[in-house]
C-alpha positions as CSV (number, residue, x, y, z in Angstrom):
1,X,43.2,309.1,134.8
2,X,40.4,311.2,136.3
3,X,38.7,310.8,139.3
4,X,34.9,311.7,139.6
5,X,34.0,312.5,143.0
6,X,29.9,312.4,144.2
7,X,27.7,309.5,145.7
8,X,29.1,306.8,142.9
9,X,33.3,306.8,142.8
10,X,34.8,304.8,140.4
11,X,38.0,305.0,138.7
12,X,37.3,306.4,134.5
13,X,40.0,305.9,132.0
14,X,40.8,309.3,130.2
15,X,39.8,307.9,127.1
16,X,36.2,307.2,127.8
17,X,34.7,304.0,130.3
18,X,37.0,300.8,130.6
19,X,33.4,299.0,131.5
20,X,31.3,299.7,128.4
21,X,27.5,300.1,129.2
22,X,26.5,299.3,132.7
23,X,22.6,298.6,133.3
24,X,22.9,300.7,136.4
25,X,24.4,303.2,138.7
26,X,27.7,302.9,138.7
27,X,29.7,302.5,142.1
28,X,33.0,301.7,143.3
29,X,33.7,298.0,144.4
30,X,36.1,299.6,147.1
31,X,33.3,302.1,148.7
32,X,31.0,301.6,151.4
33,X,28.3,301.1,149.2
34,X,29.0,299.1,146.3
35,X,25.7,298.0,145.5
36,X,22.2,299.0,146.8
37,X,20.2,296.4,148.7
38,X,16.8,295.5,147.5
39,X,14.4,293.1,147.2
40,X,14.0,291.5,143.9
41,X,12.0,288.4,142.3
42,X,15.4,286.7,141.8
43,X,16.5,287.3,145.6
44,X,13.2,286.8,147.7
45,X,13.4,282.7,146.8
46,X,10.3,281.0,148.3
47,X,11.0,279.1,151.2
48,X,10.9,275.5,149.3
49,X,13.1,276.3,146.7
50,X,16.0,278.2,149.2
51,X,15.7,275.6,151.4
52,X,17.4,273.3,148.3
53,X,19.6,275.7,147.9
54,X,23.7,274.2,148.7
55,X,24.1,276.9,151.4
56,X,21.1,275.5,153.4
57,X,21.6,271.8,152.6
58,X,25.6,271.7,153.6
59,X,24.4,272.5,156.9
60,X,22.8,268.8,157.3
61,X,25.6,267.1,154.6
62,X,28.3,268.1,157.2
63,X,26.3,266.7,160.1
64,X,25.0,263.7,158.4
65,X,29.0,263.1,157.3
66,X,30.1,263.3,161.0
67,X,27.4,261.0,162.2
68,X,27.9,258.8,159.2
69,X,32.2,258.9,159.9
70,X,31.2,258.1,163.4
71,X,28.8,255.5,163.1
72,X,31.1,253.8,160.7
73,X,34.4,254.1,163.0
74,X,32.2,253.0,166.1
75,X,31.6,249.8,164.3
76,X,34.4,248.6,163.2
77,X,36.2,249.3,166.5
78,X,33.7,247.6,168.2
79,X,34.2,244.4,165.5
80,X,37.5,244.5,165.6
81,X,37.9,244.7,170.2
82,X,34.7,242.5,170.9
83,X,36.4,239.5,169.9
84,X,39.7,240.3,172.0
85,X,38.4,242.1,175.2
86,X,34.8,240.3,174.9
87,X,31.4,242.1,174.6
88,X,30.9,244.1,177.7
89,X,30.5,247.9,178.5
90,X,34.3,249.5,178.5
91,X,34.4,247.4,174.5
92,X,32.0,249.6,173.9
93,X,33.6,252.9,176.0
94,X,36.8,252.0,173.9
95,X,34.8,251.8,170.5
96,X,33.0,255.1,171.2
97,X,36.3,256.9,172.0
98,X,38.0,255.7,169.0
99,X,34.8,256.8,166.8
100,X,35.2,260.6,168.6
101,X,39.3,260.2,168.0
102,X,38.7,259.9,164.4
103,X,36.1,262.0,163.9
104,X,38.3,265.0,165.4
105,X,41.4,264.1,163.1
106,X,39.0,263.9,160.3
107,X,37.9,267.3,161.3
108,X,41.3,268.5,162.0
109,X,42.7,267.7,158.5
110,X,39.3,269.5,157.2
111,X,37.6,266.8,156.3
112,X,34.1,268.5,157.2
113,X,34.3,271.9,155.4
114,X,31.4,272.4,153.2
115,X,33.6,273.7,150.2
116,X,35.3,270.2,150.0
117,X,32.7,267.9,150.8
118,X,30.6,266.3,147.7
119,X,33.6,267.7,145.5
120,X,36.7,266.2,144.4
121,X,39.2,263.9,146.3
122,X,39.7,266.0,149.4
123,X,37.4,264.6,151.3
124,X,38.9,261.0,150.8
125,X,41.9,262.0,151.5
126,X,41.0,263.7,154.7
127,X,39.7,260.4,155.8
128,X,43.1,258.8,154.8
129,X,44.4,261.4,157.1
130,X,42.3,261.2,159.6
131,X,43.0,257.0,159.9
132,X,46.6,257.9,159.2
133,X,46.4,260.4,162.8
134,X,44.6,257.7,164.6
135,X,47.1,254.9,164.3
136,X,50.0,257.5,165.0
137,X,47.5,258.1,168.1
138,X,47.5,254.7,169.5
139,X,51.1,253.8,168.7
140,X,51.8,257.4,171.1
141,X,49.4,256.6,173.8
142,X,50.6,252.3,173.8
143,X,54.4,254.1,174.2
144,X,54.0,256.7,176.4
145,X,51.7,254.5,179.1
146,X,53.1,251.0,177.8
147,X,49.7,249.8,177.0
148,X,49.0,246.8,175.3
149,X,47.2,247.8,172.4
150,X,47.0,244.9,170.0
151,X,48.6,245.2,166.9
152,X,46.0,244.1,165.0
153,X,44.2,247.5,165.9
154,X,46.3,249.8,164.3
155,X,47.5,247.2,161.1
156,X,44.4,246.2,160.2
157,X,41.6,248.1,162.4
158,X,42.7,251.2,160.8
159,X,42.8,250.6,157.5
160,X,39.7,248.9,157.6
161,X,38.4,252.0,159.4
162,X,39.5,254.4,156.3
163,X,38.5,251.7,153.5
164,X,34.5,251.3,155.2
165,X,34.5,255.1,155.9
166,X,36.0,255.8,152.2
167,X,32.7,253.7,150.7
168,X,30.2,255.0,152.7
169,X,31.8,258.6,152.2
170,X,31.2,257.6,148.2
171,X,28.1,256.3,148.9
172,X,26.9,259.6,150.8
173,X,28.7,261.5,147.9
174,X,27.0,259.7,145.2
175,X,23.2,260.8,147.2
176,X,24.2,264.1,146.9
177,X,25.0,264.0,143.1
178,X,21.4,262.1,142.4
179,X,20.3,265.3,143.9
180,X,22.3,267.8,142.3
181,X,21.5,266.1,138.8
182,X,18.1,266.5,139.8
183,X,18.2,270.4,140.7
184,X,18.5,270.1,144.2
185,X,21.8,271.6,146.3
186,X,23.2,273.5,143.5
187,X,25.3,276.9,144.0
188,X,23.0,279.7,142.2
189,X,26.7,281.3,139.9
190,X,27.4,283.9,138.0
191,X,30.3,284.0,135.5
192,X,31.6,287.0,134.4
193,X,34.6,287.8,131.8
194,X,34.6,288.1,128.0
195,X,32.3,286.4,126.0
196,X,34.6,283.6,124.7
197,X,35.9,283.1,128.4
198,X,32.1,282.9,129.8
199,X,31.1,280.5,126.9
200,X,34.1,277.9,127.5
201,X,33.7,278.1,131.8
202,X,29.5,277.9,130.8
203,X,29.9,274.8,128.7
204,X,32.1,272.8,130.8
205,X,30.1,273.5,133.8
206,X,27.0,272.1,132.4
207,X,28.3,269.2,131.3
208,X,29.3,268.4,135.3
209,X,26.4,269.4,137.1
210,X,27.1,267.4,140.2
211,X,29.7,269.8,141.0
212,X,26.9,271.5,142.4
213,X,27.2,275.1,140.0
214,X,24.4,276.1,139.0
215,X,24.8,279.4,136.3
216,X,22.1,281.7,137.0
217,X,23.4,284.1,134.6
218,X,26.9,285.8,132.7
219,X,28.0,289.9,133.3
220,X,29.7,290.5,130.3
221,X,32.2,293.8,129.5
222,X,29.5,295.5,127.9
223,X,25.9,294.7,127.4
224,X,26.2,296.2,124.3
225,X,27.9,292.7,123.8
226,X,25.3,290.4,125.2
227,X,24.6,288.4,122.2
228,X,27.6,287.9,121.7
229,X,29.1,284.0,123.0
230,X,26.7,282.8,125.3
231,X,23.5,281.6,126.0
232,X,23.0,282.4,129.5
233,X,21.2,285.4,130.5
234,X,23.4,288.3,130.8
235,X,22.3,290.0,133.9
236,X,24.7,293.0,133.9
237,X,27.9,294.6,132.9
238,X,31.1,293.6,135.1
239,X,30.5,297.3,136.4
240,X,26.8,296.1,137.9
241,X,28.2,292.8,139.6
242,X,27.9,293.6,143.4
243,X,24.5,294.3,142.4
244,X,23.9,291.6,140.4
245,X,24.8,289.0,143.0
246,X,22.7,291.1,145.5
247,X,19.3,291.1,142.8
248,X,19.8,287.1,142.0
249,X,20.9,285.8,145.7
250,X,24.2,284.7,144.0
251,X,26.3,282.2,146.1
252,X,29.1,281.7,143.6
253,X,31.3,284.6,141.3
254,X,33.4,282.7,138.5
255,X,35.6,285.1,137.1
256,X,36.8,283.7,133.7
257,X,39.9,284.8,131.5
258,X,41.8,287.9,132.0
259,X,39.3,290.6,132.1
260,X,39.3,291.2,135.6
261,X,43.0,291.0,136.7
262,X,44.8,292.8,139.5
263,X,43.5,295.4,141.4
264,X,40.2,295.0,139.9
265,X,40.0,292.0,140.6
266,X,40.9,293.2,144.6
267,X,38.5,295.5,144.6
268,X,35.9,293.3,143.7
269,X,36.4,291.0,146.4
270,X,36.0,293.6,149.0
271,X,32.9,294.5,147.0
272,X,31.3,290.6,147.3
273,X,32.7,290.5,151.2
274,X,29.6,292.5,151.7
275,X,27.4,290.2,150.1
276,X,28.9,286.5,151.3
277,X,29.0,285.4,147.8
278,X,31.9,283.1,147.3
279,X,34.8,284.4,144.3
280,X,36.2,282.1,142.1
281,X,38.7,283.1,139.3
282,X,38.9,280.6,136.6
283,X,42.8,281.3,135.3
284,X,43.8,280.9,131.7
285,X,46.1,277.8,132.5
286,X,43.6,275.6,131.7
287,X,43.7,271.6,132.6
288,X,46.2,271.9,135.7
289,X,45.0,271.2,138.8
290,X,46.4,270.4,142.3
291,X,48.1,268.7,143.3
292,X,50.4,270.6,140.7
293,X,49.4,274.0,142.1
294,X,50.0,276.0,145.3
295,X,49.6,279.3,146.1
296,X,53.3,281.0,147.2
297,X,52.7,284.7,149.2
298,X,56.1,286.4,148.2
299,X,56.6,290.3,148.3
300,X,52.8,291.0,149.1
301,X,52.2,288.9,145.8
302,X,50.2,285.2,145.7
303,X,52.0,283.2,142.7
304,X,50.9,280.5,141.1
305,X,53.1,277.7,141.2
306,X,52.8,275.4,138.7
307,X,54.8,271.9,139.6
308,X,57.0,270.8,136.3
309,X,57.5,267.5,137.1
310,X,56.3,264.5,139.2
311,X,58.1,264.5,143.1
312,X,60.0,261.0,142.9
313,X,58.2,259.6,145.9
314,X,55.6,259.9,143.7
315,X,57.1,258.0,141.2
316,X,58.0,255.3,143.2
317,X,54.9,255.1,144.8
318,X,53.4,255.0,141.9
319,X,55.3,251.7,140.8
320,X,55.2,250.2,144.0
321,X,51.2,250.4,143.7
322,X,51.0,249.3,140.4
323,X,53.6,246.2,140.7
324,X,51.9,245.3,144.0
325,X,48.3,245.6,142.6
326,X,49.1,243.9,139.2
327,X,50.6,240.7,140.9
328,X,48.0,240.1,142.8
329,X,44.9,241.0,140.2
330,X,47.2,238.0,138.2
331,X,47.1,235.6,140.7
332,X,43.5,236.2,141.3
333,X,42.0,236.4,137.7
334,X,44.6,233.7,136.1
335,X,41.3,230.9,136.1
336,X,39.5,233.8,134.5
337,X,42.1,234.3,132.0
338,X,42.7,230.6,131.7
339,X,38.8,229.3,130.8
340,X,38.4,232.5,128.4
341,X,41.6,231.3,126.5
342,X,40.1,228.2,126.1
343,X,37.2,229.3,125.1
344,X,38.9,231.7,122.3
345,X,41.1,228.6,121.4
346,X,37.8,226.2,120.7
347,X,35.8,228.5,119.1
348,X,37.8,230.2,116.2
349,X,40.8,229.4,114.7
350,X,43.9,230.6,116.0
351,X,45.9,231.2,119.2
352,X,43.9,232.2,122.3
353,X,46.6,235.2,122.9
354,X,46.9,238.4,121.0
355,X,50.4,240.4,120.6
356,X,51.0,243.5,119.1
357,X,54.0,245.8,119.2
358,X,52.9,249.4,121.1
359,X,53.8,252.8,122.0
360,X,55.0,252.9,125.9
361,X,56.5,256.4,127.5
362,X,58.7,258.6,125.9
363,X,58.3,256.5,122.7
364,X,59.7,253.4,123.4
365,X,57.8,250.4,122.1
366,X,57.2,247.0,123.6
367,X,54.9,244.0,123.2
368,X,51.6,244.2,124.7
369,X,49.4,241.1,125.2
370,X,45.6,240.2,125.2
371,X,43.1,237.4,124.8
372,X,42.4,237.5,121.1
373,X,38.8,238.4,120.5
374,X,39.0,239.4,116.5
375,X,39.5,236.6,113.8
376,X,43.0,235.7,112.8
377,X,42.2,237.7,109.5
378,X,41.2,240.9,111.6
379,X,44.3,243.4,110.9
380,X,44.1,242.5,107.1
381,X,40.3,243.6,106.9
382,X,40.6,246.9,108.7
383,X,41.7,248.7,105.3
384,X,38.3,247.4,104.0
385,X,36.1,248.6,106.9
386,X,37.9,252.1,106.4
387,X,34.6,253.8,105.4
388,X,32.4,252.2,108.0
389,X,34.3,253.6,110.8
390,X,32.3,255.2,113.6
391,X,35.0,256.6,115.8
392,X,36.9,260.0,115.6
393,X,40.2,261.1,114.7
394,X,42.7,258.3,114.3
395,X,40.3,255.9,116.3
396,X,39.0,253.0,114.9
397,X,35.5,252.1,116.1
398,X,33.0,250.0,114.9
399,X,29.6,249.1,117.3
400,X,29.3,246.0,115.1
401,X,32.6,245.0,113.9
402,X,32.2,241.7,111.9
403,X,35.9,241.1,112.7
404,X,35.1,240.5,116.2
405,X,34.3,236.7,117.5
406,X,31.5,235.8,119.1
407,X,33.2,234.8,121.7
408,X,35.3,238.1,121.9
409,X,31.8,239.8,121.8
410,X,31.8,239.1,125.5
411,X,35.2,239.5,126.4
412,X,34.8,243.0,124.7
413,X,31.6,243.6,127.0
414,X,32.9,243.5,130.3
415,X,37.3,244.3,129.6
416,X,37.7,240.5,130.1
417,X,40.5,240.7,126.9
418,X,42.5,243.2,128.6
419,X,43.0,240.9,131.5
420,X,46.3,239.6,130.3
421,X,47.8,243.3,130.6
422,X,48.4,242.9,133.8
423,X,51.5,241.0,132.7
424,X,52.7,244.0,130.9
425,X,52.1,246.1,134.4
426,X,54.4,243.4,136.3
427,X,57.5,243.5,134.1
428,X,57.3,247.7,134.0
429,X,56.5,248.4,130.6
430,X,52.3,249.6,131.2
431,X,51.2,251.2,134.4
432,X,47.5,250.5,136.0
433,X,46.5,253.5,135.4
434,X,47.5,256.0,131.9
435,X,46.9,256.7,128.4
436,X,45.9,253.6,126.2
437,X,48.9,252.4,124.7
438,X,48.7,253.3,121.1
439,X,50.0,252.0,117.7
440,X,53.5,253.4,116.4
441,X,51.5,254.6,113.4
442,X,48.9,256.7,115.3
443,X,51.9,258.0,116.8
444,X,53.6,259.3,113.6
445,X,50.1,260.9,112.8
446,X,50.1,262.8,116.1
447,X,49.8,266.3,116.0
448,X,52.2,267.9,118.7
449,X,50.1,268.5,121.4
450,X,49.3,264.9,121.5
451,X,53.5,263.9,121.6
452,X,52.8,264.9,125.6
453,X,49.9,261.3,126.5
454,X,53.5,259.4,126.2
455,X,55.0,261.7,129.2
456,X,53.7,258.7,131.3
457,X,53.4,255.0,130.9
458,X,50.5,253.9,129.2
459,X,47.7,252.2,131.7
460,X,45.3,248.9,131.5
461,X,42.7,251.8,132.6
462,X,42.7,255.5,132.2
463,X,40.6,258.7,133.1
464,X,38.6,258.2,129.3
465,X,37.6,254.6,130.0
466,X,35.9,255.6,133.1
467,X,34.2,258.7,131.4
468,X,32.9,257.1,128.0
469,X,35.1,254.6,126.8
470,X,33.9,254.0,123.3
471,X,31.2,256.4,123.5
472,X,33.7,259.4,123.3
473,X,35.0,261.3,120.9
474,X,38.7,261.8,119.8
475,X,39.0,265.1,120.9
476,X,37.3,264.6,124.2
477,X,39.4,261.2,124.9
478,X,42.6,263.3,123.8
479,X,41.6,266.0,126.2
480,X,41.3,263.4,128.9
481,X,44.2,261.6,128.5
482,X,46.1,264.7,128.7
483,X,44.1,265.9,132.0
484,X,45.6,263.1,133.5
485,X,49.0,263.0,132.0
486,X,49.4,266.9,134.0
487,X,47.5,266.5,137.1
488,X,48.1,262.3,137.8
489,X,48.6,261.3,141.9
490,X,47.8,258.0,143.6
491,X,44.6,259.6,145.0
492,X,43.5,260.1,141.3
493,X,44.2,256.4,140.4
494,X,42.5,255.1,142.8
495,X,39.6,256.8,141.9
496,X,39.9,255.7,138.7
497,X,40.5,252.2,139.2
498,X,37.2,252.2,141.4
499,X,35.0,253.8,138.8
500,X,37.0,251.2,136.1
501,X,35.1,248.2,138.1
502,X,31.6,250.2,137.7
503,X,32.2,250.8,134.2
504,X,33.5,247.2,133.5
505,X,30.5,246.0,135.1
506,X,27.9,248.3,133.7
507,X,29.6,247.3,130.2
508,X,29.1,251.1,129.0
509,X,30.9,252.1,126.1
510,X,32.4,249.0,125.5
511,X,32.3,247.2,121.8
């Protein structure tokens, strides 16, 4: 190694420049001056279109969630105290001071921080926190001062608190991704890495734009490779990215692959501390998110660790939800599942139930059960319907099947025949929430990544029915299903069992 000493410093390998073709000066990301401000086209954003921009528009999402979290708590403490202490001016004192006390344990389990908000399940389960503080709260204070705070405050006020302030959270969020789909509060990003690590981090990003990243632009190795992988503009080598963000007023670096690793990857974040520009690394362990990751600081090191298996609470939990929830969807949908049998029963010939032997976790098999919505004949004729099959992979899809009833038509439309697998949730063998359960012979055809969607017990719902159903391809439903299958928790199910009503309703992807 050599070390050039003048106005740009930078580290050279002795066998020529690690960085390939830079567009400009080249400085060192640990200097004073690793890139030169200017004013540029790209930076000097009219006023309109920066005042769009995510860094300006958190600033009233945070506020409007505080006011919103507030308004919400106010109200249901002051439904849930009017009828016990009467409507009168210390109701209302009361009401006020539990909307502040839950506000501040919202904000102390960070459920205002810009990063989070919009974005992911944090922000729900701040709120779940934040209910979960205030309940502690008024069990202390009814202790310590033997107050007589009704019960019915903390076993039903609060979780009605975190339910209403969960849908209006969703209802805030789902504002902000009308906007974000439209153009509006987007992070202006850059992703930089090899050309095959830009593509992939480009492709899924565009495909989710209410994640609010917005790719500006790629800095590949070399611009001699620029045409190489990717469609985005190139803006730069790695070597010009300080400068880059500074010249396109970039709020967001993704570094993808393993290009940048180590201490060039340290050096570059004292370079972008200069320029409040965000850095994300995108690592090569693709599909594993938290909760199965956590950041451990050993020996002036930060490892990744990567949880191998589900905690047991979580398991149990996990049963206990889906036993509870499955008992009660029974009792309440059993008229439903009883006048759609009888409908199936007096308008085609054969039995108004449907069983067929599938594929649960780790291979086992058992009996699954739904309202029968395909002709007695239906399994014989698949053979013959081979060659008109629209799905993908080992799916079997057809938008028109003539197998299917009339009656099943509408079953089909809105999930109706899947009602009766709510039985196979209560006796253990299907969860609420997993992989579809699948035929043993789709099984034997499995190619080995696959083996791992039976890690888990198959679900009545899953992360590909609320992204597509029908509408997706093999490939992208497998990819799903194995998403889930490595990053599953309670919070995740219950998000998916919400959107599972929207799709059910909407009838999208279903034939």
């Amino acid at each position: 190694m050599t070390l050039t000493v003048g106005r740009d410093v930078e580290w050279i390998d002795s066998s020529g420049d690690r960085r390939g073709r830079a567009a400009g000066v080249r400085r060192s990301w640990a200097s004073a001056q690793p890139f030169e401000p200017r004013n540029t086209p790209q930076n000097a954003l009219p006023a309109d279109v920066d005042a769009r921009r995510w860094t300006v528009v958190a600033r009233g999402y945070v506020r409007s969630a505080v006011a919103l979290d507030a308004l919400v708590a106010f109200g249901v403490g002051a439904g849930m105290m009017t009828p016990l202490m009467g409507l009168s001016v210390p109701t209302m004192g009361w009401a006020l001071a539990g909307a502040i006390a839950f506000v501040l344990m919202v904000a102390v389990s960070r459920g205002y921080d810009s990063d989070g908000l919009g974005d992911g399940p944090g922000e729900f389960q701040a709120t779940i926190r934040g209910g979960a503080c205030v309940a502690v709260l008024l069990m202390a204070v009814a202790y310590t001062f033997e107050a007589e705070i009704p019960r019915s405050i903390v076993f039903l006020g609060v979780p009605a608190l975190v339910v209403a302030s969960s849908i209006a959270r969703y209802g805030h969020r789902r504002y902000l991704h009308s906007r974000r789909t439209a153009g509006d509060a987007m992070m202006r990003t850059v992703v930089v890495g090899e050309a095959s690590a830009v593509e992939q981090v480009v492709g899924e990003l565009s495909i989710a734009p209410h994640h609010g990243y917005q790719v500006t632009g790629v800095c590949l190795p070399s611009l001699d490779t620029q045409t190489a992988g990717t469609e985005r503009p190139v803006l730069g080598a790695i070597s010009d990215l300080p400068q880059v963000v500074v010249d396109n007023a970039i709020d967001v670096v993704i570094v993808a692959g393993h290009y940048l690793s180590g201490g060039a990857l340290r050096r570059l974040s004292w370079a972008l501390g200069r320029t409040q520009a965000q850095l994300v690394v995108a690592p090569d362990l693709v599909e594993v998110t938290g909760p199965r990751l956590s950041v451990r600081p050993t020996a002036g090191l930060s490892l990744l660790e990567v949880e191998i298996g589900a905690p047991r609470h979580r398991l149990i939990a996990k049963t206990v939800l889906d036993k509870t929830l499955a008992t009660l969807g029974l009792l309440a949908v059993a008229p439903v599942i009883g006048v759609a049998a009888l409908a199936v029963r007096l308008t085609s010939p054969g039995g108004a139930f449907y069983r067929q032997t599938r594929v649960g976790i780790d291979g086992t098999t058992f009996t699954m059960w739904k309202l029968r919505s395909m002709y007695v004949d239906a399994d014989a004729r698949r053979d013959l319907l081979l060659e008109e099959n629209e799905g993908h992979g080992l799916l079997f899809k057809m938008r028109q099947d003539p197998r299917v009833t009339p009656v099943g038509q509408l079953l089909r439309r809105y999930s109706i025949d899947e009602l009766p697998q709510l039985f196979n949730v209560v006796r253990g063998d299907m969860s609420l929430v997993g992989p579809r359960p699948t035929l043993v012979a789709e099984v034997e055809a499995y190619p080995d990544m696959v083996q791992r969607r039976l890690h888990v017990k198959p679900g009545v719902t899953g992360l590909w029915q609320v992204s597509g159903r029908s509408d997706l391809s093999w490939d992208e439903a497998v990819r799903l299903d194995l998403r889930y299958v490595d990053n599953w928790s309670l919070a995740m199910d219950l998000m998916i069992l919400w959107k599972t009503g929207r799709a059910v309703l909407a009838g999208s992807g279903a034939y």
